[in-house]
N, CA, C and O of each residue as an XYZ file, in Angstrom:
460
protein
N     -24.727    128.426    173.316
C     -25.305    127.926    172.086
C     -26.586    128.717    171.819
O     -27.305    128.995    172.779
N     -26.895    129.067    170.682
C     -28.053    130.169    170.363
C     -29.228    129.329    169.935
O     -28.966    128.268    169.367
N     -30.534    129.672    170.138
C     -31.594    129.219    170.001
C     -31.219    128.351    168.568
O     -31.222    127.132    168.738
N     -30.906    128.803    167.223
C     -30.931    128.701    166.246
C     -30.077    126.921    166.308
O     -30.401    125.754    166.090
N     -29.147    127.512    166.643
C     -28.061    126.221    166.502
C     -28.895    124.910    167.331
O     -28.851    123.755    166.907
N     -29.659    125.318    168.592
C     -30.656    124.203    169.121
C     -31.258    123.323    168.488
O     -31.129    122.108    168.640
N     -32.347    124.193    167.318
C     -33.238    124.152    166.924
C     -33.214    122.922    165.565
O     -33.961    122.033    165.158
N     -31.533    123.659    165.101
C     -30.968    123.270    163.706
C     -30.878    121.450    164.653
O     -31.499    120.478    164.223
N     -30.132    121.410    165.716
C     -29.882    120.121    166.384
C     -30.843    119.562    166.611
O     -30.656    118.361    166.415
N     -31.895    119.785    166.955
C     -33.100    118.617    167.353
C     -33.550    118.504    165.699
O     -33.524    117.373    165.214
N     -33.835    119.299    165.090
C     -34.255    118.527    163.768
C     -33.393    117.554    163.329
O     -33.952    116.458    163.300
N     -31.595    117.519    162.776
C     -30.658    117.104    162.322
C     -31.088    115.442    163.400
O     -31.050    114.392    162.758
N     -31.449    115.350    164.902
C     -31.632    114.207    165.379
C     -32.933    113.884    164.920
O     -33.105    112.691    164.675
N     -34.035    114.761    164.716
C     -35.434    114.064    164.447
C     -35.281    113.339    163.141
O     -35.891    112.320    162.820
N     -34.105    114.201    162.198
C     -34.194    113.312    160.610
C     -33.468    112.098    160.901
O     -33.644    111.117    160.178
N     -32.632    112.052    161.927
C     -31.831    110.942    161.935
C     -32.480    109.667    162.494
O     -32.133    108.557    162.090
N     -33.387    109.834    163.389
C     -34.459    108.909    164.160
C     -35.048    108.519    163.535
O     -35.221    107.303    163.610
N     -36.107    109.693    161.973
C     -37.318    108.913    160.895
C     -36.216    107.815    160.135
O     -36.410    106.609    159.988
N     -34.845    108.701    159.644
C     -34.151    107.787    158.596
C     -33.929    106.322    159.196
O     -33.975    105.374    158.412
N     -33.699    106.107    160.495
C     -33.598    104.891    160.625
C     -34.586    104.000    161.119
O     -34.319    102.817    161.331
N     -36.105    104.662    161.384
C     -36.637    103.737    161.767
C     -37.590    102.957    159.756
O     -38.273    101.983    159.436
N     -36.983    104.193    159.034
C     -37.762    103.487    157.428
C     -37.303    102.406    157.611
O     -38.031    101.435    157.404
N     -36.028    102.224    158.034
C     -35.538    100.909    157.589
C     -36.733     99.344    158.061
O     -37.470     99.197    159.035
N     -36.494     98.562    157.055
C     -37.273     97.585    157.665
C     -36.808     96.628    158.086
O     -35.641     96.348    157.809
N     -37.722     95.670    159.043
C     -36.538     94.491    159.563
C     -37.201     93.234    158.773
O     -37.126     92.196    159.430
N     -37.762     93.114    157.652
C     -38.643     92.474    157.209
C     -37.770     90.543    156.795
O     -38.252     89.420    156.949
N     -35.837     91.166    156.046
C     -35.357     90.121    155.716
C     -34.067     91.061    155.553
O     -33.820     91.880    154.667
N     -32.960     90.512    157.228
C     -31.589     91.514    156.842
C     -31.124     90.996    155.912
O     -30.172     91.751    155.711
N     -31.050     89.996    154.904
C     -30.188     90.181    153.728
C     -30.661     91.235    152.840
O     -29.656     91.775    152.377
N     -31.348     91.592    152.542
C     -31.871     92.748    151.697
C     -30.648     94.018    151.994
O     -29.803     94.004    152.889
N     -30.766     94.603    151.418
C     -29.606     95.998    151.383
C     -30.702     96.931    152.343
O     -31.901     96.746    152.554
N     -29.847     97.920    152.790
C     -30.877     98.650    153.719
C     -30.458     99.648    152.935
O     -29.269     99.965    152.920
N     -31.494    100.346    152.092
C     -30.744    101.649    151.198
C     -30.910    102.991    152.180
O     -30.188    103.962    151.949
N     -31.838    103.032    153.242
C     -32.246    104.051    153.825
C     -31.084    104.111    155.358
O     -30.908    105.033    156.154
N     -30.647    103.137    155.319
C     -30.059    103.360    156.575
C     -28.924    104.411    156.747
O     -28.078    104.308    155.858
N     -28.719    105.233    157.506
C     -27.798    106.412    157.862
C     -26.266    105.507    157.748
O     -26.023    104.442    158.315
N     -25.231    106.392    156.719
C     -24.293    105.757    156.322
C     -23.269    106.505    157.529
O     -22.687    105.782    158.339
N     -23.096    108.131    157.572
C     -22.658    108.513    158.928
C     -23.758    109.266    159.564
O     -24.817    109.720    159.130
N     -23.028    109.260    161.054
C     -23.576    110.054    162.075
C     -22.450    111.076    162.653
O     -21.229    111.034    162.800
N     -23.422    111.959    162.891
C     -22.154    113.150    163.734
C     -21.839    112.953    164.769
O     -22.708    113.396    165.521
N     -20.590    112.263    165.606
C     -20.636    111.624    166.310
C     -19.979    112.503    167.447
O     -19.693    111.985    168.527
N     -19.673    114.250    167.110
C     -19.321    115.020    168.040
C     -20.489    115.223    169.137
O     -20.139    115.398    170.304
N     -21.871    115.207    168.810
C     -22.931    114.853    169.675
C     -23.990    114.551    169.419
O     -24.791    115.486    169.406
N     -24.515    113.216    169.109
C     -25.419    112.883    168.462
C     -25.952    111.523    169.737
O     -25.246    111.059    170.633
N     -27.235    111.200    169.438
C     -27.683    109.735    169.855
C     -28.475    108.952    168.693
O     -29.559    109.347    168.264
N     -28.034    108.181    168.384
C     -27.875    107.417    167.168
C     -28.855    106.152    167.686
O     -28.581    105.523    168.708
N     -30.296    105.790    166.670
C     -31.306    104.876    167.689
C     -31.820    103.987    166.726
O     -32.327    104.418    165.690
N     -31.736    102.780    166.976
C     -32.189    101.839    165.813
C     -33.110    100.715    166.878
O     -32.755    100.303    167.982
N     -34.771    100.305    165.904
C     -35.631    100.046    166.199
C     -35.698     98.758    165.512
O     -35.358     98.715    164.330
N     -36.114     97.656    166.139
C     -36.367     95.905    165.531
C     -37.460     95.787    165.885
O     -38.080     96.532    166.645
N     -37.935     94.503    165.189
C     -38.269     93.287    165.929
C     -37.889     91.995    165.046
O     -37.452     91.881    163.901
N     -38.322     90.831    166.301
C     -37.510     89.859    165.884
C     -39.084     88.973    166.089
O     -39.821     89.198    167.049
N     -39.346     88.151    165.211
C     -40.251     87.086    165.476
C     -39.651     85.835    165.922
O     -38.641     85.302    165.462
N     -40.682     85.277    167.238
C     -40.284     84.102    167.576
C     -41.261     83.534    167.286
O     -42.029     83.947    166.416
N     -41.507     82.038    168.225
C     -42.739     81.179    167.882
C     -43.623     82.094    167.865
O     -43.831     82.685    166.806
N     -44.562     82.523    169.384
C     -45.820     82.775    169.237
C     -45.580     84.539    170.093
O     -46.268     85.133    170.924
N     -44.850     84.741    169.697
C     -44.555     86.231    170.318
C     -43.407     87.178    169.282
O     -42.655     86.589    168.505
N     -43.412     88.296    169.378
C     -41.912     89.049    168.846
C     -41.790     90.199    169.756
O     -42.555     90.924    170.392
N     -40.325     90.059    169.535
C     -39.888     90.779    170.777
C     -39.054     92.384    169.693
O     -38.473     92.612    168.632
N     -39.550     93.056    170.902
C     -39.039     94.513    170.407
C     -37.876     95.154    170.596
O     -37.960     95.588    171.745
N     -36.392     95.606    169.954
C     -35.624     95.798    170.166
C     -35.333     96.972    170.185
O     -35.632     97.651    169.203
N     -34.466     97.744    171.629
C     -34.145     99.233    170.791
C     -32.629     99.858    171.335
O     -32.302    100.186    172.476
N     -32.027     99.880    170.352
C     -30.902    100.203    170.802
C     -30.886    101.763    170.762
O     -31.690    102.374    170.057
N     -29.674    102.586    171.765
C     -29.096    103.926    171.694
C     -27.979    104.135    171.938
O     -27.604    104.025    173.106
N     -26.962    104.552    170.788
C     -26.281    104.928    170.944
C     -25.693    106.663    171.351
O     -25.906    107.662    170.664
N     -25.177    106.620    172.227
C     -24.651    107.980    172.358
C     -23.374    108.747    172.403
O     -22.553    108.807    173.318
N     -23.368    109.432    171.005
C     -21.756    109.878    170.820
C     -21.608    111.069    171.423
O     -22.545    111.866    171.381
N     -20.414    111.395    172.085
C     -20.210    112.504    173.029
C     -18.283    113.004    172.516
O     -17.359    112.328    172.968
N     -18.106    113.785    171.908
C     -16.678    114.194    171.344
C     -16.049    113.184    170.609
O     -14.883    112.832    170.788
N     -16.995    112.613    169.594
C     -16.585    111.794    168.659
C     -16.266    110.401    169.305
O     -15.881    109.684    168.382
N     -16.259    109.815    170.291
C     -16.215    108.897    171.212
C     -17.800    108.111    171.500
O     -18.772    108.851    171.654
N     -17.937    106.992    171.546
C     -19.283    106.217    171.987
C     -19.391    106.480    173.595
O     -18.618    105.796    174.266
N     -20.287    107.421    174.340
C     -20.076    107.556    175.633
C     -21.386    106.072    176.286
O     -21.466    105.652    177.440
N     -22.131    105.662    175.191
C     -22.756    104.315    176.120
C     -23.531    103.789    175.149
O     -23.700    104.574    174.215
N     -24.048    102.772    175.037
C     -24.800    102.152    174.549
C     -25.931    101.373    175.597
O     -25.733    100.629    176.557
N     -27.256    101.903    174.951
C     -27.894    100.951    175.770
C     -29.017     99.798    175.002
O     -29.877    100.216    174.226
N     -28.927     98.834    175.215
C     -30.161     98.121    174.250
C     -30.982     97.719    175.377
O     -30.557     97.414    176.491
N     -32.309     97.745    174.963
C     -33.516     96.989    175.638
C     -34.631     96.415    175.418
O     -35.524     97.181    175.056
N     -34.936     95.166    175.523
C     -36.034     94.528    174.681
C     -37.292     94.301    175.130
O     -37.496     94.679    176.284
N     -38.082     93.857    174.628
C     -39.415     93.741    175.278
C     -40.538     92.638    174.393
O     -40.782     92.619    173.186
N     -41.027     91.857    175.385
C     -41.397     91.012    174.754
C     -43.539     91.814    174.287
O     -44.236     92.392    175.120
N     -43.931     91.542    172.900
C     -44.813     92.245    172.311
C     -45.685     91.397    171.781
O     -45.036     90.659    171.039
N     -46.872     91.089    171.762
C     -47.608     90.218    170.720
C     -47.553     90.122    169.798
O     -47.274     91.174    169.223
N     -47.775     88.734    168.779
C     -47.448     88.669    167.377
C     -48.587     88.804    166.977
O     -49.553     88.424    167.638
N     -48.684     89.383    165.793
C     -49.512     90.239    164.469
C     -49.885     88.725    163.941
O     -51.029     88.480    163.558
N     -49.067     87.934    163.943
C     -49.747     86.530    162.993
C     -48.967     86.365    161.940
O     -47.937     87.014    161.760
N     -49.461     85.372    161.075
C     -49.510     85.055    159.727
C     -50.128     85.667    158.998
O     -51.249     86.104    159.263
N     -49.402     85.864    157.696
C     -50.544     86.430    156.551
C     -49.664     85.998    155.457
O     -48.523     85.630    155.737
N     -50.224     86.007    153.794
C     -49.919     85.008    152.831
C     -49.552     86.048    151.884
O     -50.301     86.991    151.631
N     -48.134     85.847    151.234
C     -47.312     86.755    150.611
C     -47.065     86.071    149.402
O     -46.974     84.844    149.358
N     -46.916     87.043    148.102
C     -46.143     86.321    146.875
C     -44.898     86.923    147.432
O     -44.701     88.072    147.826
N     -43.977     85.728    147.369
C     -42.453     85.936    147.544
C     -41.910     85.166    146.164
O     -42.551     84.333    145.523
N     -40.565     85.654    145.870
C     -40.040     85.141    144.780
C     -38.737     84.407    145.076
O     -37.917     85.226    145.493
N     -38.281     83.289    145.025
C     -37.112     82.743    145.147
C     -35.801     82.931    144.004
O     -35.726     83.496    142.913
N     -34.828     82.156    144.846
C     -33.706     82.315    143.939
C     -33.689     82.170    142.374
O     -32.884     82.842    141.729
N     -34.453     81.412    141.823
C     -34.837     81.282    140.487
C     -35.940     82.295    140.353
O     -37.070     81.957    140.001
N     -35.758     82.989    140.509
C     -37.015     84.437    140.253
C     -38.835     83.222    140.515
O     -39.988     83.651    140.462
N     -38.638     82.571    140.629
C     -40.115     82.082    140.450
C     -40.903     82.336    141.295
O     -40.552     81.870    142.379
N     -42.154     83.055    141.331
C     -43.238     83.849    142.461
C     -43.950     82.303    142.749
O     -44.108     81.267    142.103
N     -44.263     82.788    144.071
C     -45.141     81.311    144.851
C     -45.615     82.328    146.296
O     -44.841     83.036    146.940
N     -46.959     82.160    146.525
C     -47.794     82.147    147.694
C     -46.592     81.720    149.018
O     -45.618     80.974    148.914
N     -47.060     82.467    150.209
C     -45.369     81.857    151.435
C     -46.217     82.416    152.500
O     -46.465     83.619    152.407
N     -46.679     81.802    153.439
C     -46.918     82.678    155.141
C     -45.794     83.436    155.778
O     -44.742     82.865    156.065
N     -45.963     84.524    155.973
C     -44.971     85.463    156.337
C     -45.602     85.777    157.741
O     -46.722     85.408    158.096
N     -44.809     86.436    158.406
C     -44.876     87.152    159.993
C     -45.444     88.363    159.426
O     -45.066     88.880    158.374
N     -46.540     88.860    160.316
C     -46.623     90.112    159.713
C     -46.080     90.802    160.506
O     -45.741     90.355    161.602
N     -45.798     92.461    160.021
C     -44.696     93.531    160.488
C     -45.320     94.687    161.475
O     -46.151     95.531    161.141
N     -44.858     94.563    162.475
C     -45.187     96.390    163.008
C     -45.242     97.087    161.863
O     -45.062     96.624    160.736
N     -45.596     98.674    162.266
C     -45.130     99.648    161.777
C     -44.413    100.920    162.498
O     -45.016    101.241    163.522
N     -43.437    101.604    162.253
C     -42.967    102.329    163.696
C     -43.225    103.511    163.379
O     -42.785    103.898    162.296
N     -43.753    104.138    163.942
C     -44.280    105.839    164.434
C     -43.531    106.451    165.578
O     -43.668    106.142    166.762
N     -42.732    107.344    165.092
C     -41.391    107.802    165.849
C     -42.081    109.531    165.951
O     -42.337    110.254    164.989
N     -42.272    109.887    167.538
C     -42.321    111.367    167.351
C     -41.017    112.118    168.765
O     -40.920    112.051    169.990
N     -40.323    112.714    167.730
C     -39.257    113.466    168.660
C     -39.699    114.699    169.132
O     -40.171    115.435    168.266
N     -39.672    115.124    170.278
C     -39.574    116.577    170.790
C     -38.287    117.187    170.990
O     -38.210    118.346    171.398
């Protein structure tokens, strides 16, 4: 494999790592417009980043997938429990479009750097 074709591969995974960590975990019913629709699954590792709020903690999720000749050769998930950010006070809009003040969880933010 030639430097070039390397090079072309770690970027093609670094775009694939930013594209999925935009996604947010803020409310999965929402559409995820950013999320990677395929992956190249002749050799790729495919990595999606959570969290989940509980009572007084949220826990961090991270899955990897790894495709090896178009085949899933493993999956690994692993979590970790992280301090919560808190409350903070959101206009949210309900099913009748009507805006109202709501305490929300507040969100990480994820900073992904690939080598």
């Amino acid at each position: 494999m030639s430097k070039i074709t390397i090079k072309v591969r770690k970027i093609q995974i670094a775009l694939l790592l930013l594209s999925l960590t935009t996604v947010t975990a803020c409310n999965e019913s929402e559409s995820k417009e950013d999320e990677v629709q395929n992956v190249d699954k002749k050799s790729a590792i495919e990595t999606e980043l959570s969290v989940k709020h509980i009572d007084t903690a949220d826990v961090l999720i991270t899955k990897h997938k790894i495709w090896k000749n178009n085949k899933l050769f493993r999956e690994i998930i692993k979590t970790d429990t992280i301090p919560s950010l808190g409350d903070t006070l959101q206009i949210v809009e309900d099913e009748g479009g009507n805006e109202h003040s709501a305490k929300v969880k507040k969100d990480y933010e994820f900073y992904i750097t690939v080598q």
